[in-house]
VOPAGU-2260 file (C-alpha; in pm, 1 decimal, decimal comma):
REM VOPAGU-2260
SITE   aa  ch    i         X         Y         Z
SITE  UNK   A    0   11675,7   10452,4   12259,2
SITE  UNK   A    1   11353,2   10453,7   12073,5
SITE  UNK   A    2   11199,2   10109,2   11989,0
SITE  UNK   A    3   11019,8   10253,4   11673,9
SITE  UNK   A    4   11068,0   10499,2   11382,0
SITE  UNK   A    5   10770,2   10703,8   11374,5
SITE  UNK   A    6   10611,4   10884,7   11071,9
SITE  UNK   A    7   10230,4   11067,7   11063,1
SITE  UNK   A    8   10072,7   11123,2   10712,9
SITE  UNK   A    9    9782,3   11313,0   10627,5
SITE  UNK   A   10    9695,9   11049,9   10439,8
SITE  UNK   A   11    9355,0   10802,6   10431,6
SITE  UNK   A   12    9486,3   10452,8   10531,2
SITE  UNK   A   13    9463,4   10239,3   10194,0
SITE  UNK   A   14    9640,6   10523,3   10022,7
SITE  UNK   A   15    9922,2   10541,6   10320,3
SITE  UNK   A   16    9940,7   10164,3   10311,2
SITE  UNK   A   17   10049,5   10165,9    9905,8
SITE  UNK   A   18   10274,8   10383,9    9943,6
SITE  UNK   A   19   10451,3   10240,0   10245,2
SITE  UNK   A   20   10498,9    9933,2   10029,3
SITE  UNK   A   21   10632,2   10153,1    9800,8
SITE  UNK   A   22   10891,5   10334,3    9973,7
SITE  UNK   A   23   10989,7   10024,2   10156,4
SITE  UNK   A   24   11044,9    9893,6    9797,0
SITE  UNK   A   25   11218,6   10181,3    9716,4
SITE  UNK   A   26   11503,5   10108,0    9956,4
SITE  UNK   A   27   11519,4    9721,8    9903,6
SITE  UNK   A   28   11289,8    9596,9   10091,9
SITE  UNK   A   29   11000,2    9323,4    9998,5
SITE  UNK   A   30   10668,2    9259,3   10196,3
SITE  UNK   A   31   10750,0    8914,3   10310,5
SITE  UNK   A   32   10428,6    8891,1   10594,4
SITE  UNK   A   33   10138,7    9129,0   10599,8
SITE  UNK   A   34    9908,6    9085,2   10879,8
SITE  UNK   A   35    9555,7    9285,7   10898,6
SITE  UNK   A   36    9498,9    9323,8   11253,2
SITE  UNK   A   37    9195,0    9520,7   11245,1
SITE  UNK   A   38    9085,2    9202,1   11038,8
SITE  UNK   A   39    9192,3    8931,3   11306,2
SITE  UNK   A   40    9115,9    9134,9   11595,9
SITE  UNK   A   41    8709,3    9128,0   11450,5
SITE  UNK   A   42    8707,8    8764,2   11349,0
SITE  UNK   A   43    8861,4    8586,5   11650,2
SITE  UNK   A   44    8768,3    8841,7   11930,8
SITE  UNK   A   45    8460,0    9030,8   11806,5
SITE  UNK   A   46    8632,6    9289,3   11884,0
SITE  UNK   A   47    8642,6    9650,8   11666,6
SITE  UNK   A   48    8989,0    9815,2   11607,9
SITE  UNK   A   49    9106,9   10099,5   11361,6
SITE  UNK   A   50    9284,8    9926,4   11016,6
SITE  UNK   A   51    9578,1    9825,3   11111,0
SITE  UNK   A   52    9821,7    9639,0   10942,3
SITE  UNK   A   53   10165,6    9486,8   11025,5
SITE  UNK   A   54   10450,8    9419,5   10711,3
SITE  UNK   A   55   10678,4    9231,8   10753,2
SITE  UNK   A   56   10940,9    9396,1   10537,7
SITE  UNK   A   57   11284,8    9195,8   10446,2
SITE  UNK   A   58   11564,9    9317,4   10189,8
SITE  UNK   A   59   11753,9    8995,5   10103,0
SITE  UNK   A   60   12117,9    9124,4   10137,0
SITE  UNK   A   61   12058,3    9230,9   10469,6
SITE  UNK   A   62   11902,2    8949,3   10605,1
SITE  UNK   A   63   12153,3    8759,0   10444,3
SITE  UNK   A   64   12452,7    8962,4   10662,3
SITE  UNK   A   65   12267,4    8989,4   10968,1
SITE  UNK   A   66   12271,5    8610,8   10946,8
SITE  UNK   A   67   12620,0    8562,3   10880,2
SITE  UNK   A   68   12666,2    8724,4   11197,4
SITE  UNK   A   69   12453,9    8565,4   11457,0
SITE  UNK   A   70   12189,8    8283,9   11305,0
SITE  UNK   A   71   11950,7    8321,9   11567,6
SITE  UNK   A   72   11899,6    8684,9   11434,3
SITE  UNK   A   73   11616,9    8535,6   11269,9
SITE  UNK   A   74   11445,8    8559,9   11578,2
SITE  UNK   A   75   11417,2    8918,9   11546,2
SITE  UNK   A   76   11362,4    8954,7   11186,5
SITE  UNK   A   77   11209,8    9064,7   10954,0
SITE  UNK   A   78   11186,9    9415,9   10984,6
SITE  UNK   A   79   10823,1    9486,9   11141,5
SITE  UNK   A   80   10672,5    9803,2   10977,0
SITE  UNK   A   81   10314,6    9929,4   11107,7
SITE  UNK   A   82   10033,6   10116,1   10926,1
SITE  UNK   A   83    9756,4   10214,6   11144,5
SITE  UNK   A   84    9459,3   10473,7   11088,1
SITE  UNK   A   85    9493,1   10782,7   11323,0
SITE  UNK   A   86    9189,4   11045,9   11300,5
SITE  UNK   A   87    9180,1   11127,4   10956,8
SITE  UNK   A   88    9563,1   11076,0   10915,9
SITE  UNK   A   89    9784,6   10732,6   10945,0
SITE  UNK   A   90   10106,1   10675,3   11158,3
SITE  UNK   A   91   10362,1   10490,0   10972,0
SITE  UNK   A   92   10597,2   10292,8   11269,0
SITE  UNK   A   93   10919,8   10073,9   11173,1
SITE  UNK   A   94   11117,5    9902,6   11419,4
SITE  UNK   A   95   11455,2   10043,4   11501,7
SITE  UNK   A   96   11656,2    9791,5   11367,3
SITE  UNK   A   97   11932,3    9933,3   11653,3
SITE  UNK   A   98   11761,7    9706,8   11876,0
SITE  UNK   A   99   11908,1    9404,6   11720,3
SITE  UNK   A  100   12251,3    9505,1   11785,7
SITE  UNK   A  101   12178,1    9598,9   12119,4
SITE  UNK   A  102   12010,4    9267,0   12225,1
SITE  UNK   A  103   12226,7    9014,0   12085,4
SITE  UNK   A  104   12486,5    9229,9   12170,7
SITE  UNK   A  105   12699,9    9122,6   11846,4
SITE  UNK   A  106   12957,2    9379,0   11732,4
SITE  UNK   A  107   12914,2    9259,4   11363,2
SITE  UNK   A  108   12547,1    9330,6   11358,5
SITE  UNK   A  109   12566,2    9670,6   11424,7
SITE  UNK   A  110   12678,1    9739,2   11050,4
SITE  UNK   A  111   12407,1    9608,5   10937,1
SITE  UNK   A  112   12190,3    9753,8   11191,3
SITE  UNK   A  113   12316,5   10111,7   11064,3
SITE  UNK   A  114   12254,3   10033,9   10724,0
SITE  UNK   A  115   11870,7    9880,9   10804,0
SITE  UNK   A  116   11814,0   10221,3   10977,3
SITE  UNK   A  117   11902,2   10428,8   10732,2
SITE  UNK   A  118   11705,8   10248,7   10461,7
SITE  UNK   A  119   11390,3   10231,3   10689,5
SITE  UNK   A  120   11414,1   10582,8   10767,5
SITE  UNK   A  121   11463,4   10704,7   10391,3
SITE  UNK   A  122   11117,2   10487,7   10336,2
SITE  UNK   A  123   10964,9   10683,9   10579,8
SITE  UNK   A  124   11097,3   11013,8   10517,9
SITE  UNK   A  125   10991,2   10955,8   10151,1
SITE  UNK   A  126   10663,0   10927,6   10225,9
């Protein structure tokens, strides 16, 4: 199984990034976390990386039944979505929420799992 859901754009990063928030919007989702790598990386190590950002995308009713299921879910959650420069395109990754179900290994998440999937991959296929 793949880990990650994997989009390229020929697309310059800001403009990628705004409409990756878009599209996640699109299908439910909200930007909970955002967390600029490239940013991080620079001011803590010194260290020069291509922009790179990490969303943390959640849509509520999900969450919510994922929860009901298994409460340590949240360990997993919420949806991790990376934008990251590549050349003079971007790569648009989402974490394949199938991994959930596999891990815990609880039957009811897998619904919900399906149902994350799709939604991610409409974002992405949208773009």
């Amino acid at each position: 199984m793949d880990y990650g859901i994997t989009t390229r754009l020929d697309a310059p990063f800001a403009e990628a990034a705004g409409r990756v928030r878009d599209a996640l919007k699109d299908q439910g989702f909200g930007v909970l976390t955002e967390i600029d790598v490239q940013a991080t990386l620079k001011e803590k190590l010194g260290e020069d990386v291509e922009d790179y950002l990490i969303l943390g995308a959640c849509n509520p009713p999900l969450a919510h039944r994922a929860l009901e299921a298994d409460r340590q879910i949240g360990l997993l959650l919420p949806c991790n979505v990376v934008v990251r420069a590549d050349g003079d395109g971007t790569i648009v990754e989402a974490l394949n929420p199938q991994l959930m179900a596999e891990v815990t290994g609880v039957p009811a998440l897998q619904p919900v799992a399906d149902e994350a999937g799709r939604r991610l991959r409409n974002a992405l296929e949208s773009l």
